[in-house]
C-alpha positions in Angstrom: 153.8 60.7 59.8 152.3 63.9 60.6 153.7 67.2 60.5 152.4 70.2 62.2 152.2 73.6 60.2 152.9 76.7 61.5 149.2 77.5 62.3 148.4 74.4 63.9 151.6 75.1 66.3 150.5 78.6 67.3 147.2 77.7 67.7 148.2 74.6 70.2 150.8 77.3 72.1 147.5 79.8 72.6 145.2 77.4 73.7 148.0 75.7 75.9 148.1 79.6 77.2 144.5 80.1 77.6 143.6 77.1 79.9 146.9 77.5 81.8 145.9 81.2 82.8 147.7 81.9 85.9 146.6 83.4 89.1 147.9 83.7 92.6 146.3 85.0 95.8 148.4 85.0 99.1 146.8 86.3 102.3 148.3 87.6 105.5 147.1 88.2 109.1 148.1 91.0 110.8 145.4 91.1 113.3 142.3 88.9 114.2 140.1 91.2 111.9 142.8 92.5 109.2 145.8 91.8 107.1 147.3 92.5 103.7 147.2 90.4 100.9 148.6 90.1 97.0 146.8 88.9 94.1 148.7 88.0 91.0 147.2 87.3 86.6 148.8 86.8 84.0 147.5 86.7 80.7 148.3 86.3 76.4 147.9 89.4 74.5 146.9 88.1 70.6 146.0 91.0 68.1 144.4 93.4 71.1 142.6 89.9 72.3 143.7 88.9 75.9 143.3 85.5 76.4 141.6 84.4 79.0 141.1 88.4 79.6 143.6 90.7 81.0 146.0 90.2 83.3 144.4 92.9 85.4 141.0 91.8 85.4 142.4 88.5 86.8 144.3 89.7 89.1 141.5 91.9 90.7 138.6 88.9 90.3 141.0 86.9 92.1 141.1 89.1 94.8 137.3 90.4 95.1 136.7 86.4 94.9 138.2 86.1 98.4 135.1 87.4 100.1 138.0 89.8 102.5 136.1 92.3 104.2 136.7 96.1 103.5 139.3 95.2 101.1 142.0 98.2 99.2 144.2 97.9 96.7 147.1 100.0 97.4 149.4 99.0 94.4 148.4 98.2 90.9 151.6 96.9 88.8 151.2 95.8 85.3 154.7 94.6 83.2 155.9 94.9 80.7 154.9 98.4 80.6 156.4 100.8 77.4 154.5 103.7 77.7 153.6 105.0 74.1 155.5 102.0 72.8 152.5 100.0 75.2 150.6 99.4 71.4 153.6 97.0 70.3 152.4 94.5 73.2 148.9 94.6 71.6 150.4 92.2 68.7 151.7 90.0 70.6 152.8 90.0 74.3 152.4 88.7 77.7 150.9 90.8 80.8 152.2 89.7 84.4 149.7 92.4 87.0 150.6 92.3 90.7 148.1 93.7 93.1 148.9 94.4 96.6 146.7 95.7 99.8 145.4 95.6 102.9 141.4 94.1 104.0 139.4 94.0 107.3 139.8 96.9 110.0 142.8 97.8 111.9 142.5 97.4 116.0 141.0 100.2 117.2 139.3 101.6 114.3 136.1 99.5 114.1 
């Protein structure tokens, strides 16, 4: 029988964490030729190394993946968030971004 040491176990939970890298894009019609939409990452934070990268940079990929014409971010949230404390994160952490805005042009303004 086998037993696992600490090592092996973190290094199973990170790469677990790297091929499971999140992402979420949800798009909404508002008219024939624009909408909103929200793009989500999330991402692992080892020793100032995101894994895959950050949670911001996955976010916004996702979202400049989806070909939307004209498209602006209008909100850019990244949490946790700690201000000076932010370094702590760097260690070890988890980053959650949420990006939300609108693409296309409005009726009337083409």
């Amino acid at each position: 029988m086998r037993s696992f040491s600490l090592a092996s176990a973190c290094a199973a939970l990170l790469l677990t964490s790297a091929l499971g890298a999140c992402s979420s894009l949800t798009i909404h019609r508002d008219t024939e030729t624009s909408g909103r939409f929200e793009s989500t990452g999330w991402a692992v934070t080892l020793i100032s190394f995101d894994i895959p990268k950050s949670s911001k940079d996955i976010a916004r990929e996702n979202a400049s993946d989806s070909r939307l014409t004209n498209l602006r971010i209008d909100t850019n949230e990244t949490t946790p968030y700690f201000g000076w404390f932010d370094w702590l994160l760097d260690i070890v952490g988890v980053r959650y971004t949420k990006i939300t805005g609108t693409w296309g042009f409005p009726a009337g303004k083409e």
